[in-house]
TORMAR-151289 format. One record per residue (C-alpha): x, y, z; residue in one letter; residue number from 1. Coordinates in steps of 0.25 Angstrom, whole numbers. Each point is the difference from the previous one (the first is absolute). Example, Ala and Ser with C-alpha at 12.3 -4.5 7.8 and 13.67 -1.06 7.14 Angstrom:
2
<pt><xx>49</xx><yy>-18</yy><zz>31</zz><residu>A</residu><num>1</num></pt>
<pt><xx>6</xx><yy>14</yy><zz>-2</zz><residu>S</residu><num>2</num></pt>
This chain:
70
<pt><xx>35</xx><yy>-96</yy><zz>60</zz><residu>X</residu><num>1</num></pt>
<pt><xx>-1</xx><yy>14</yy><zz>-3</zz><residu>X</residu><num>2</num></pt>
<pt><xx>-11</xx><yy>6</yy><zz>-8</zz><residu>X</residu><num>3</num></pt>
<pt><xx>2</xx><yy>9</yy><zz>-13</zz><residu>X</residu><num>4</num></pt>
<pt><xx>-8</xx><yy>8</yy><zz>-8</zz><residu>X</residu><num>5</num></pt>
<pt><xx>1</xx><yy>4</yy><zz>-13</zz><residu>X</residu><num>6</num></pt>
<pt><xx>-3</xx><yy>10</yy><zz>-12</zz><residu>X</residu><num>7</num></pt>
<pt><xx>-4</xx><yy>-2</yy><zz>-15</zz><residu>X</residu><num>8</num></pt>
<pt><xx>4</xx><yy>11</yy><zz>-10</zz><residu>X</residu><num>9</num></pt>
<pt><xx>-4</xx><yy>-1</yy><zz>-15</zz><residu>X</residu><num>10</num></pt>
<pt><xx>11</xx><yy>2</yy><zz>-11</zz><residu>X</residu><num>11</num></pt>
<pt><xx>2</xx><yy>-2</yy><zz>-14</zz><residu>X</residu><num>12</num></pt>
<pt><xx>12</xx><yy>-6</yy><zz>-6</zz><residu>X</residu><num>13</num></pt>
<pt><xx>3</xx><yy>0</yy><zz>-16</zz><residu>X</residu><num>14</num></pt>
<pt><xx>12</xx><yy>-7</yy><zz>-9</zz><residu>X</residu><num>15</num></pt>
<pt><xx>0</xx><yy>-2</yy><zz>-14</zz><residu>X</residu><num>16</num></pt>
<pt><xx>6</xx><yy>-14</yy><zz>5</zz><residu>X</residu><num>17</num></pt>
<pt><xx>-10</xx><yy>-7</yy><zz>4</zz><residu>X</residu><num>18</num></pt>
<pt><xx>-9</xx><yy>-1</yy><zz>13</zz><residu>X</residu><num>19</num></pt>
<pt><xx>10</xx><yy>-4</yy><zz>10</zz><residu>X</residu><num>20</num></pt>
<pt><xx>10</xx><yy>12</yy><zz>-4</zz><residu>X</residu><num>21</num></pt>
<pt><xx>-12</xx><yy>8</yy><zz>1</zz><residu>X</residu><num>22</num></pt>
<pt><xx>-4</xx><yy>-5</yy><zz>15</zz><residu>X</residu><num>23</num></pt>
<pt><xx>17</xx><yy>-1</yy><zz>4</zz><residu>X</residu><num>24</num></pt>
<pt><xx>-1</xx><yy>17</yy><zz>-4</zz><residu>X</residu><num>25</num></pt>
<pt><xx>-12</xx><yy>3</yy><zz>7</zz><residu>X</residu><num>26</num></pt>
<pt><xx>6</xx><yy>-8</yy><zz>15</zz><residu>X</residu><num>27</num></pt>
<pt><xx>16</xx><yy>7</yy><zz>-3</zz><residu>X</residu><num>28</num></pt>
<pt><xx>-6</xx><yy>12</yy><zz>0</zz><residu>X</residu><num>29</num></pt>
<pt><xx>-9</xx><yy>-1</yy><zz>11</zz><residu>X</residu><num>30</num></pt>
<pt><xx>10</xx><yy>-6</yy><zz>8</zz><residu>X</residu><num>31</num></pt>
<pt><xx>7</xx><yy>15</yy><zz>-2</zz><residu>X</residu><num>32</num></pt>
<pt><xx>-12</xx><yy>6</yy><zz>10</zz><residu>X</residu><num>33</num></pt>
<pt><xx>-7</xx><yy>-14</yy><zz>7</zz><residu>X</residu><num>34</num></pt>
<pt><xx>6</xx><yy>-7</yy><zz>11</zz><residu>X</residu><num>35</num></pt>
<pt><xx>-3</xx><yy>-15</yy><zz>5</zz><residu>X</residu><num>36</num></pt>
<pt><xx>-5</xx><yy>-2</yy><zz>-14</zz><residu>X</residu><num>37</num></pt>
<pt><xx>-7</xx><yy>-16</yy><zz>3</zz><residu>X</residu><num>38</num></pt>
<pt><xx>-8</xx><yy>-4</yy><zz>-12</zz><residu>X</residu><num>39</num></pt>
<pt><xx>-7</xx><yy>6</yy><zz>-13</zz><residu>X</residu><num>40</num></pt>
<pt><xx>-13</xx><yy>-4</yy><zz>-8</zz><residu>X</residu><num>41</num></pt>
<pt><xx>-1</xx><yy>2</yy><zz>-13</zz><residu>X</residu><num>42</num></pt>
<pt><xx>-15</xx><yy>5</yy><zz>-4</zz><residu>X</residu><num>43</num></pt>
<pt><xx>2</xx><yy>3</yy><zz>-15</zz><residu>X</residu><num>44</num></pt>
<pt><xx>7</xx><yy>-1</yy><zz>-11</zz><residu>X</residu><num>45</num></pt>
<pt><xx>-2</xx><yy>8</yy><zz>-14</zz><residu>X</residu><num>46</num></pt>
<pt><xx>10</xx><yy>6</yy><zz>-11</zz><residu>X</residu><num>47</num></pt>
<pt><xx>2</xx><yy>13</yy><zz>-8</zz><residu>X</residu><num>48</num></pt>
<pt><xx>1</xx><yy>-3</yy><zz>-16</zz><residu>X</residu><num>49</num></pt>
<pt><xx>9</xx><yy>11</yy><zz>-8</zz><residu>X</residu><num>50</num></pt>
<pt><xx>-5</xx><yy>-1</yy><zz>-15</zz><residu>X</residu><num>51</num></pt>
<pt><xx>11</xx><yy>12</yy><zz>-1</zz><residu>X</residu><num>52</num></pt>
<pt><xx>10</xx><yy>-9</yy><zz>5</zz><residu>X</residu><num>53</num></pt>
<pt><xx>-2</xx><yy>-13</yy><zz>-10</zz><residu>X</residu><num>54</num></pt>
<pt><xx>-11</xx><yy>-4</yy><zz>11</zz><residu>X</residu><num>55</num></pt>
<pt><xx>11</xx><yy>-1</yy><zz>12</zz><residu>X</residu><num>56</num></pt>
<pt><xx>-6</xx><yy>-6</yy><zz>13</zz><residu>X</residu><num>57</num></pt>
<pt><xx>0</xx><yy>7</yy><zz>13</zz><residu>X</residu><num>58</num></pt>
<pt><xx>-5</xx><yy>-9</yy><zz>12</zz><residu>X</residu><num>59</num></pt>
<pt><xx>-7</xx><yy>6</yy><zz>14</zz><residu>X</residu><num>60</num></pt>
<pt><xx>-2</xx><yy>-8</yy><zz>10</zz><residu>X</residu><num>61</num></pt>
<pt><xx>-9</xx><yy>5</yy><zz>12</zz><residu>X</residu><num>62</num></pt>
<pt><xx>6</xx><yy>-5</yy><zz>13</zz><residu>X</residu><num>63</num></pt>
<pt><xx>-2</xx><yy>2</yy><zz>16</zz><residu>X</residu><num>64</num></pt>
<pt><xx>10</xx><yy>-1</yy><zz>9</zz><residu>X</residu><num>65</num></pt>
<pt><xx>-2</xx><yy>-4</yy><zz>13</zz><residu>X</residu><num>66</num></pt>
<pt><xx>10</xx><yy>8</yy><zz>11</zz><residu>X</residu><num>67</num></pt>
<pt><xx>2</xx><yy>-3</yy><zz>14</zz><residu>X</residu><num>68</num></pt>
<pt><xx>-2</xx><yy>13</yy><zz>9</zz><residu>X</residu><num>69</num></pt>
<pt><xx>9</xx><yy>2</yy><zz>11</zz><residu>X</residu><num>70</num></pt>
């Protein structure tokens, strides 16, 4: 069995569709620069409230992603 090690890096994805849209957004764009992307871990999750925009939700979702190194 061969041995791996991997790096965490911390991004922030936000949708005003909902938390999964937000996390999908953050792990494409990642996937742009990261290789051997393996898992992610989401640590928090808040919103942005627009009063200008008839209290319009925007969800971010603070995530780690976990890439094996080569």
């Amino acid at each position: 069995m061969t041995e791996s090690v991997y790096k965490k890096v911390e991004i922030i994805g936000t949708s005003p569709l909902g938390v999964s849209e937000a996390i999908k957004q953050a792990i494409d764009k990642a996937g742009e620069s990261l290789r051997h992307m393996s898992w992610f871990e989401v640590k928090e999750i808040r919103g942005h409230i627009d009063a200008a925009k008839d209290n319009q939700v925007l969800f971010q979702v603070t995530l780690q992603i976990g890439f094996r190194l080569e």
